[in-house]
N, C-alpha and C positions, 0 to 999 in steps of 0.2 A: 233669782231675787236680786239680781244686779242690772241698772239703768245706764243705759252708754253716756258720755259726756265727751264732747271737744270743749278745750281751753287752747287760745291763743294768747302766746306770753313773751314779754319782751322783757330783758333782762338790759338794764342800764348800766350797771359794774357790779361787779360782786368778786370778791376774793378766791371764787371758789369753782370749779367745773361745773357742780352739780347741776342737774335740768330737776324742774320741779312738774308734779304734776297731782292733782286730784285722785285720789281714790288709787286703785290699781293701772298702771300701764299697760296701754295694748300697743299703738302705732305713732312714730313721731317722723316728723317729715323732715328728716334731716341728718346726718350720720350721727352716733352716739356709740357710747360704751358701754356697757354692764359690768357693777362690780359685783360677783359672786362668789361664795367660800369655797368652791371646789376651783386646782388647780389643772390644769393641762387638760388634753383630750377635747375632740370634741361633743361632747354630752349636752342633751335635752335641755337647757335651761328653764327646769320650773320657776325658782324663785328667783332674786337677785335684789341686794342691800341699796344698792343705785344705779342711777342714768348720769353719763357724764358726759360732756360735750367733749367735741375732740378740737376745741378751739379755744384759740390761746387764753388765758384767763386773764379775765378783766376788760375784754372787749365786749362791743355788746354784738344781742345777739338774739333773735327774733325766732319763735317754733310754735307750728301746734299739736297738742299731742292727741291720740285719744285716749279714753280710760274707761271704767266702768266705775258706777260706784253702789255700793250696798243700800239696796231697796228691800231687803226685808224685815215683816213686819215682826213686832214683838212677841206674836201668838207662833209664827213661824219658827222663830231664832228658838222657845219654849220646844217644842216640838224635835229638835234635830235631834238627831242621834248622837251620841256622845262618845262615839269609835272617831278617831282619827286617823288621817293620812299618815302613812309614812315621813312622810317629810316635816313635818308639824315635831317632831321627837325633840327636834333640838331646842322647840321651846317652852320645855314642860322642865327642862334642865334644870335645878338651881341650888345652889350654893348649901353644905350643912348649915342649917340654921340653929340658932337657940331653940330648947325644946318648947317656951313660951309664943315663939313666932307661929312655929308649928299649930300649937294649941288653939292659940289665936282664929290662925286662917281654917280649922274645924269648926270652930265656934261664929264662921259666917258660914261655911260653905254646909253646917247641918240644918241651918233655919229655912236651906232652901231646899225643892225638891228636884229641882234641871238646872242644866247647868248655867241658863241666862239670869236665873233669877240669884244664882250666886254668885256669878258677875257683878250683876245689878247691887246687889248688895253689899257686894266690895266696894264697888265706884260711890255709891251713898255714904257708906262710912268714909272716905277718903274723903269727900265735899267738908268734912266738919273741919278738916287743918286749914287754916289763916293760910294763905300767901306772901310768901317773903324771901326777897332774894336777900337781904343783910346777914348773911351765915356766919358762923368761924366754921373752918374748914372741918371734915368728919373726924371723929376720931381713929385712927388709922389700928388701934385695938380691940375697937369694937364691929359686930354686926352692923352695915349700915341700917336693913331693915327694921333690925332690934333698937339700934337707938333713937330713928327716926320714929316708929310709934309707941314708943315707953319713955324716951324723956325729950328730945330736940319738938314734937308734935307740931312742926311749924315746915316751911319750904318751901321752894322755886319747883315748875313744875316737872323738870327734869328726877328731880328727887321725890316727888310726891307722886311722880308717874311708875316710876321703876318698883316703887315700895308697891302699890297695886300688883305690878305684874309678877314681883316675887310672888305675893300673897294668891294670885288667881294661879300662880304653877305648882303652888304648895296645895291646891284642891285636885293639881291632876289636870287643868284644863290651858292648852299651850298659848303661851302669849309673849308681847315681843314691847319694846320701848322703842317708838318710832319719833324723825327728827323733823321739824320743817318750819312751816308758818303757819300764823292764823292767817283769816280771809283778808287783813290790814283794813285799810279806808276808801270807801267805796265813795268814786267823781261822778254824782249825777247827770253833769256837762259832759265826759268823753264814753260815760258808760263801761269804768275799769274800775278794777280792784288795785289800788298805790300797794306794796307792801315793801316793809322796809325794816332794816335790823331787829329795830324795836319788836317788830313781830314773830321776831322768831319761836318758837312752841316746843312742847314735847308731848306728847299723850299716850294712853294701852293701846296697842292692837291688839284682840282677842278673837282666837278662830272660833 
């Protein structure tokens, strides 16, 4: 249930190593790094947190990558089986919470019967908070998941993505807060996608 994609991307300065890409990485044509949580050894690389270029930063710098991206349908994703990989454990992880949090995240995940539709119904309730970077900083005594859906109800999407994935690992189902860009603005004249600071994003991964 995954569609292959090539993306060729040209990076004009950026402060930063990183190689960006679409969907899951398979092949980049061009040397790179992997940053991953396991040290030394040479071991299987399943997973891996990023691609980074092994070029000076802030030069530019031209790659095409491939990738796959998730083509499965919604009747599908309903259907999966709800056993997970091994490797998946560390993102089911999450912090003692308030017993309200807890409560809460029951009181989506029992209106559903699988687990997409509990998803789904997490990412619905989340769509009702406004958008707003203008914050005071968290409260460094409180939960942040707790105060962000009982009293702050407002956020950037970094904050209102994380408060999801807390909520989807308090059902038991692994998920992760991933970093990057939207698609930016699409040049009908050169047939690219511009993307630029401003587009920077946060969203759930959920297996």
């Amino acid at each position: 249930s995954r569609q292959a994609s090539r993306s060729n991307v040209e990076i004009l300065d950026s402060p930063s190593p990183l190689l960006y890409s679409p969907g899951d990485a398979l092949r980049l044509n061009r040397s790179y790094l992997v940053q991953v949580a396991e040290r030394g050894g040479h071991a299987q690389i399943n997973e891996f947190a990023s691609i980074r270029a092994t070029r000076r930063v802030g030069q530019r710098l031209v790659y095409s990558i491939d990738s796959t991206l998730a083509a499965a349908t919604s009747n599908e994703l309903r259907q999966a089986p709800d056993i997970y990989p091994e490797w998946t454990a560390r993102y089911i992880q999450i912090p003692e919470l308030p017993p309200r949090v807890i409560e809460f995240g029951n009181l989506l995940a029992g209106a559903s019967k699988n687990n997409f539709d509990r998803v789904r119904a997490t990412e619905f309730f989340m769509r009702r908070f406004p958008f707003s970077e203008d914050l005071d900083p968290l409260h460094t005594d409180r939960d942040a998941t707790d105060f962000f859906l009982f009293d702050l109800r407002r956020g950037h999407s970094t904050l209102i993505a994380s408060t999801m994935a807390v909520l989807v690992r308090s059902m038991g189902i692994p998920a992760r807060l991933a970093t990057g860009y939207s698609m930016g603005t699409f040049d009908p004249v050169t047939h690219r996608y511009f993307v630029n600071p401003s587009d920077a994003h946060s969203w759930v991964e959920v297996y």
